[in-house]
C-alpha positions as CSV (number, residue, x, y, z in Angstrom):
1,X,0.0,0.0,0.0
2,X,2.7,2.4,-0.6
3,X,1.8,3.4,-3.9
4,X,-1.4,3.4,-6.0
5,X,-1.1,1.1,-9.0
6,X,-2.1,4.0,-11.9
7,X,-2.2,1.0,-14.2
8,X,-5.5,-0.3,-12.6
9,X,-7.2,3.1,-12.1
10,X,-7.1,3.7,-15.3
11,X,-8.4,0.6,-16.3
12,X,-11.4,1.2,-13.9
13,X,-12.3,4.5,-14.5
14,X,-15.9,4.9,-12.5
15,X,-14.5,3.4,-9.5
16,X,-11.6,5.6,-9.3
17,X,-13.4,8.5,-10.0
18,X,-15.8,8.0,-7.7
19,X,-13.2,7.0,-4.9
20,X,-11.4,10.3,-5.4
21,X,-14.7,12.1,-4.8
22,X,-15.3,10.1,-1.9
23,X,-11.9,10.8,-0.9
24,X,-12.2,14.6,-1.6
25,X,-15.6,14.5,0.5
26,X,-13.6,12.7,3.4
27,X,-10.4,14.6,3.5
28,X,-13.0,18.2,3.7
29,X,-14.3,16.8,6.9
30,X,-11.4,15.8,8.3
31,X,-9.7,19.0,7.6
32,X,-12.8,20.4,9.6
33,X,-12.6,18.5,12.6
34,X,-9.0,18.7,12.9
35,X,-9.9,22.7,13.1
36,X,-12.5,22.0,15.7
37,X,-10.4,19.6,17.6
38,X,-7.5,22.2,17.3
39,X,-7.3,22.8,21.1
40,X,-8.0,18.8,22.5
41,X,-5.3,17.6,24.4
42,X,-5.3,14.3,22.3
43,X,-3.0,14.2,19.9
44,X,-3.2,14.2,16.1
45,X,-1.1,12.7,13.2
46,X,0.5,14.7,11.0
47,X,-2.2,16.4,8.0
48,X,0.1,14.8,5.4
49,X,0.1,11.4,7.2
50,X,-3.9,11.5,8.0
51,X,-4.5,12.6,4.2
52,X,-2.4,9.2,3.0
53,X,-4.0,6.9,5.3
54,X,-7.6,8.0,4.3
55,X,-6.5,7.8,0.2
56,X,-5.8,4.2,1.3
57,X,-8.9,3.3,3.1
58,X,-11.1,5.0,0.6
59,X,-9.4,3.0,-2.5
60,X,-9.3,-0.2,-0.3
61,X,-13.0,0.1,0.0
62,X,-13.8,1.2,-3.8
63,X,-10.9,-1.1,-5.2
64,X,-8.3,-2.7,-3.3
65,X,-6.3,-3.4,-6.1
66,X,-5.7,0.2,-7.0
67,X,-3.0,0.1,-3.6
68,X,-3.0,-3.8,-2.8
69,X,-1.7,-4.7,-6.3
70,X,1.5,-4.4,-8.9
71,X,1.5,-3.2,-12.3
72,X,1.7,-5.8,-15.0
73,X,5.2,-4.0,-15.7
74,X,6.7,-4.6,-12.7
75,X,5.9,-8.3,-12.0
76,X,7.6,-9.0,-15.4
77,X,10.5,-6.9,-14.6
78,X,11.0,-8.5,-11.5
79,X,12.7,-12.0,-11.1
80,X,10.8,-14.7,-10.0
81,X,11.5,-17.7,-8.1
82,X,8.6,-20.2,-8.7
83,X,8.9,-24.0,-7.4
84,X,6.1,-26.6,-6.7
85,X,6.2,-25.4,-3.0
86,X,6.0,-21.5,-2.9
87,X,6.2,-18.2,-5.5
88,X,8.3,-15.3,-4.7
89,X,10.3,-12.6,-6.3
90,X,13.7,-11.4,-5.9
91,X,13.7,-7.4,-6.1
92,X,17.1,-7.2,-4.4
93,X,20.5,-6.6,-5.9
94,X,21.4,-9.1,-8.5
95,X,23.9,-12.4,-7.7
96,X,23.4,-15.4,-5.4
97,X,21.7,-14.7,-2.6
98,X,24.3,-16.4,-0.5
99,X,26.5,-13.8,-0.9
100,X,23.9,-10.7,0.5
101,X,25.1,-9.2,3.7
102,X,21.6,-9.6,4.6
103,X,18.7,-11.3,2.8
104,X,15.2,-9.8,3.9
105,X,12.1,-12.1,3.6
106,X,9.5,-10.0,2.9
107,X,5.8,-10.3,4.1
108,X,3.2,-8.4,2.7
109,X,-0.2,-7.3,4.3
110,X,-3.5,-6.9,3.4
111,X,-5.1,-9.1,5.9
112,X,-4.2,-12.2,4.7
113,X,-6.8,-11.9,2.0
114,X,-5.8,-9.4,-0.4
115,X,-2.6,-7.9,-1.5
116,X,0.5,-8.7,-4.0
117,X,4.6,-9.1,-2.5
118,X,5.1,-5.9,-5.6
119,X,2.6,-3.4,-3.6
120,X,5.7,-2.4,-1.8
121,X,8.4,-2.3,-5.0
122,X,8.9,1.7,-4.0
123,X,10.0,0.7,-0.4
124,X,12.3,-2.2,-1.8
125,X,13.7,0.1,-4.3
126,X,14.1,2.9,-1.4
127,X,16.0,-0.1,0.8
128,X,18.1,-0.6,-2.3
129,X,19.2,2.6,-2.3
130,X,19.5,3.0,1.5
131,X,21.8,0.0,1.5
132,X,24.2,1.2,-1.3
133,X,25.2,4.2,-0.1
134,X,25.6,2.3,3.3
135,X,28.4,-0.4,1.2
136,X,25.5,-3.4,2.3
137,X,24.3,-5.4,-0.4
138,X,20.8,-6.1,0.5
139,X,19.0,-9.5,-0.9
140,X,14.8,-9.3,-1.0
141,X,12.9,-11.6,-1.5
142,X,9.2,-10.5,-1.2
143,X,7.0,-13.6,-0.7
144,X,3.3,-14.2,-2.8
145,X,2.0,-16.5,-0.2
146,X,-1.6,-18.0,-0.6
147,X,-4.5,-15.9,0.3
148,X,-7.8,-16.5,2.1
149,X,-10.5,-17.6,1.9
150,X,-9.7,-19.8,-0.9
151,X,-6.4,-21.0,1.1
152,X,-7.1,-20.6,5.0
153,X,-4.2,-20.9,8.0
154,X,-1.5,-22.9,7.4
155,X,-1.1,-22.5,3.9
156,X,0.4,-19.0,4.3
157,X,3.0,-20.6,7.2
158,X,3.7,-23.3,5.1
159,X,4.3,-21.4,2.2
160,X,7.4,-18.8,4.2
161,X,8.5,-22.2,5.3
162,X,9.2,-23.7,1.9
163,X,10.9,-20.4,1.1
164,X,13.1,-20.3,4.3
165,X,14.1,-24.1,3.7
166,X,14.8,-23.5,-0.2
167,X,17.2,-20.3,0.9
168,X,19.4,-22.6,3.4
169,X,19.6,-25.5,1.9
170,X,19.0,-24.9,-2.2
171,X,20.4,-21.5,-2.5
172,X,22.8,-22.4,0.9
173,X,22.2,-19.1,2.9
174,X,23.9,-18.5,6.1
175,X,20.6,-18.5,8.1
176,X,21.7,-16.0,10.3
177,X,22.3,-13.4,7.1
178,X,18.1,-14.1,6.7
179,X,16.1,-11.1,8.3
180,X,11.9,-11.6,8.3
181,X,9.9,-8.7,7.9
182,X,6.3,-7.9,7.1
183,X,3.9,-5.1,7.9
184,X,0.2,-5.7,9.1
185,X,-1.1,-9.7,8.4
186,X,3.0,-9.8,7.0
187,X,3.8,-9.1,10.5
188,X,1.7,-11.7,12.2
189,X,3.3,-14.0,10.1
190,X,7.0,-12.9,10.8
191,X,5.4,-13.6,14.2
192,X,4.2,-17.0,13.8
193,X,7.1,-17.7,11.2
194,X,9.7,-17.5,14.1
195,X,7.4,-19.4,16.6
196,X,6.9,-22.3,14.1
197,X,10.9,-22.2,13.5
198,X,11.5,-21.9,17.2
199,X,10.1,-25.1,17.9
200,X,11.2,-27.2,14.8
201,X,14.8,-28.9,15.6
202,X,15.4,-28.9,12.3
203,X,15.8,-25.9,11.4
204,X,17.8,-23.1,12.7
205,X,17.3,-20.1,13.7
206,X,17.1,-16.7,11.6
207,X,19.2,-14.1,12.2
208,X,16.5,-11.6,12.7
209,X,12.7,-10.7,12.6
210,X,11.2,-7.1,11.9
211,X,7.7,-6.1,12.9
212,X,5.6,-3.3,11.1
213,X,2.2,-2.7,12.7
214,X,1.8,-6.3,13.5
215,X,-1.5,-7.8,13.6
216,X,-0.7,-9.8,16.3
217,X,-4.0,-11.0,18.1
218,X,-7.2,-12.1,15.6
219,X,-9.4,-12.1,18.5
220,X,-9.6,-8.1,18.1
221,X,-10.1,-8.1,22.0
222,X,-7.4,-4.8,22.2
223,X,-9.1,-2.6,18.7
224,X,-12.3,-2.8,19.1
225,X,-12.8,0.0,21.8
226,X,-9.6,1.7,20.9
227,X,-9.1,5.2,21.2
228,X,-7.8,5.8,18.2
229,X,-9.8,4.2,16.1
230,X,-11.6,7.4,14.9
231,X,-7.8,8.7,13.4
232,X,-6.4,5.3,12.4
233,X,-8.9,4.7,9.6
234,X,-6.6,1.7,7.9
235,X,-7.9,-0.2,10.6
236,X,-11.7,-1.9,10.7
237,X,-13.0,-3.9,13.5
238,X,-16.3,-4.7,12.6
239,X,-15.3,-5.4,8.7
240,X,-12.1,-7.4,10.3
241,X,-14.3,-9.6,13.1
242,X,-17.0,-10.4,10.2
243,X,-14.5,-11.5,6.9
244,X,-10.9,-11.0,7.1
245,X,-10.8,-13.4,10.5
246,X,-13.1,-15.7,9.5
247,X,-11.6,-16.3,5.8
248,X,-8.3,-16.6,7.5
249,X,-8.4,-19.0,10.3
250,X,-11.1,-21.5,8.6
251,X,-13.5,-23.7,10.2
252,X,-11.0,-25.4,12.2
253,X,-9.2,-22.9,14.2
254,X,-9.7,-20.0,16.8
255,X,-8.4,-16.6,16.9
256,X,-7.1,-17.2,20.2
257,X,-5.4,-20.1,18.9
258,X,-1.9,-18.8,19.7
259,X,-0.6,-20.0,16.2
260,X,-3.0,-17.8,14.5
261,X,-2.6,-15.3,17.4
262,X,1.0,-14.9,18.4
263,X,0.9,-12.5,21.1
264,X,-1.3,-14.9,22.7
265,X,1.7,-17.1,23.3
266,X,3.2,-18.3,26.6
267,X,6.9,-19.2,25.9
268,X,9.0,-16.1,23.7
269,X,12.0,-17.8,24.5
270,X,14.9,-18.6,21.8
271,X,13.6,-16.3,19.6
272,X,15.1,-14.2,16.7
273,X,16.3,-10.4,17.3
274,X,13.8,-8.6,16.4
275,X,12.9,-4.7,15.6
276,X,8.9,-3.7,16.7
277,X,7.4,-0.3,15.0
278,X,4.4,0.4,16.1
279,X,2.6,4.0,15.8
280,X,1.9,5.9,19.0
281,X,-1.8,6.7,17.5
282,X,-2.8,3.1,15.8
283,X,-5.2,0.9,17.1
284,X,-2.8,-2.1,17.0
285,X,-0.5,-0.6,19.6
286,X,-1.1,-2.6,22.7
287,X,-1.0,-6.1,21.2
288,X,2.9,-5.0,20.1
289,X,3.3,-3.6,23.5
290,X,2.5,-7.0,25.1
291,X,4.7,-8.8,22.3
292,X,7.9,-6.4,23.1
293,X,6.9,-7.1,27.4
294,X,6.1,-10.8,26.5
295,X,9.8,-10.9,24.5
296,X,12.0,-9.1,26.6
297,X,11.1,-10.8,29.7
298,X,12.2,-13.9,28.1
299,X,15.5,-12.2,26.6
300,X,15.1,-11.6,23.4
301,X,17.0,-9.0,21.9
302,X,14.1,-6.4,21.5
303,X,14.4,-2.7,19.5
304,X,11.7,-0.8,19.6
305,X,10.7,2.4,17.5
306,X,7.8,4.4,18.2
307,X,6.5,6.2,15.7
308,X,5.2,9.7,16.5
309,X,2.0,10.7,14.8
310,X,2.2,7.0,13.3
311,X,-0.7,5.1,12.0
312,X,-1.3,1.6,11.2
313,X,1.1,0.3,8.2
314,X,3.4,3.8,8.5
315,X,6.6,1.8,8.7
316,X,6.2,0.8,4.8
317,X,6.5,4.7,3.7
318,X,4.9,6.0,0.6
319,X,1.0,7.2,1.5
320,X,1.1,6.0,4.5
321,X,2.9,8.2,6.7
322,X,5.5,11.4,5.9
323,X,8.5,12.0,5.1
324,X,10.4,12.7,8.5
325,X,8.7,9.1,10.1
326,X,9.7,7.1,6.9
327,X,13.8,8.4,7.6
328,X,13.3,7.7,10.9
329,X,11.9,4.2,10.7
330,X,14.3,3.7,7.9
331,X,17.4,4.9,10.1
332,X,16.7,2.8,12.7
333,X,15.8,-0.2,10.3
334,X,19.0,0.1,8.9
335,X,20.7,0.7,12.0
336,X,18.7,-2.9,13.1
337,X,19.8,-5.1,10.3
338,X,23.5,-3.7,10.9
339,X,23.9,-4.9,14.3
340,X,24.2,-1.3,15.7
341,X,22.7,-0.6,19.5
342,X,20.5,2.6,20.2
């Protein structure tokens, strides 16, 4: 969702004209609240950041593939990496992956039911560049994992399974080069991803894990009430609790199964490094709280960033937040991946 996909609103001409009026209507009354709210003590996002985040939600509703897809152009320009077991694409620097300073597995979000690995190519190309002029040569490969509700939980585990057992032992990848990361529903599954590989003897441990906005806990017990749900528009608990769930977990699981619902977990111990962004005004911040309490009290090496004025999915850049959060997040992403303490 850090870009709209021009190539699909222009192929859909009524719905994207009628978003952006929708979206004109929307922004006018947010502008005039914000004036009437001017002197409440709770705070606000930026305008710039609140004017991305409802140009998301409003084309999400009209047409989610508008933000939740690629262009035809640049899933054939990037390379991809299809075996019987999983689809993915390498939008990193060219060469073997083995010899990447750092290879990021990349999960996308969307709620596990809509979205493309490509939604994102501005923030892999931004990495790129991020990473050369830092002398790291950076290795991405942005997983298309199965979506509900045609494919319900595991298939999506399964799927970043298959790719992290094809990068150690196919394309022979020092497993503690590979760094997970995924925004949203991505970052749930960075979440279960490391539990699952956590308690599997046979496979060893990643070097790190990176959390953007994770949707940690499917039972929507800490959102639903949330006091920020009236600026954090990304996020829907009612449209969430009666599809995206649902479609997700099948007929055969709960949301607070704690494989579906990570925070919900009981032993954090032996797990990855990890980096947790979370916004100080999105609805999803207390389940990340609990993860970071939940993980440091068992000793994992935690880094947290905060962002201020951050809504849900701000970590990713582009519409969804401005430009002095995306350098932050990106410095202390960088500064993450490199080893380097706060």
């Amino acid at each position: 969702m850090a870009q709209i996909n021009w190539q699909q609103a222009r192929q859909r001409p009524v719905n994207t004209l009628s978003a952006f009026v929708a979206i004109s209507w929307k922004v006018s009354g947010h502008t005039l609240r914000r004036l009437a709210t001017c002197l409440s003590p709770l705070p606000q996002p930026s305008l710039r950041t609140a004017i991305g985040n409802i140009v998301c939600a409003t084309l999400s509703a009209w047409d989610p593939d508008i933000v939740l897809n690629a262009p035809k152009a640049a899933v054939e320009k990037a390379r991809k990496i299809s075996t019987p077991e999983f689809t993915a694409f390498d939008v990193g620097e060219p060469g073997p992956f083995r010899d990447a300073d750092v290879v990021i597995v990349y999960l996308h979000g969307g709620g596990y039911c809509i979205g493309h690995p490509l939604q994102y190519r501005t923030m892999y190309e931004r990495w790129l560049g991020l990473a050369r002029k830092q002398g790291m040569k950076l290795a991405i490969v942005a997983v298309q994992y199965p979506l509900a509700p045609e494919h319900p939980y595991p298939s999506q585990l399964e799927t970043v399974l298959a790719v992290y057992r094809h990068l150690i032992h196919t394309e022979h990848v020092t497993p503690e080069k590979i760094c997970f990361a995924g925004d949203s529903a991505g970052g749930n599954l960075v979440a279960t991803t490391v539990l699952a590989i956590r308690d599997d003897e046979k496979l060893p441990s990643p070097g790190k894990a990176v959390l953007f906005s994770a949707w940690l806990d499917l039972t929507l017990s800490t959102i639903e009430n949330h006091e920020c749900l009236d600026r954090d528009v990304l996020v829907i608990p009612a449209y969430m609790k009666a599809h995206l769930v649902p479609a997700f977990i099948g007929k055969d699981h709960s949301p607070s199964d704690p494989r579906i619902s990570p925070v919900l977990a009981t032993d954090f111990k032996n797990l990855p490094a990890q980096l947790v962004v979370y916004g100080d005004l999105e609805v999803m911040q207390d389940e990340a709280k609990t993860w970071i309490q939940k993980s440091t009290d068992a000793g994992v090496p935690t880094t947290v960033y905060t962002g201020k004025g951050g809504l849900h999915g701000f970590g990713v850049g582009g519409l969804l937040c401005d430009s002095t959060l995306r350098r932050e997040v990106d410095d202390t992403f960088f500064r993450f991946l490199k080893g380097e303490k706060d």
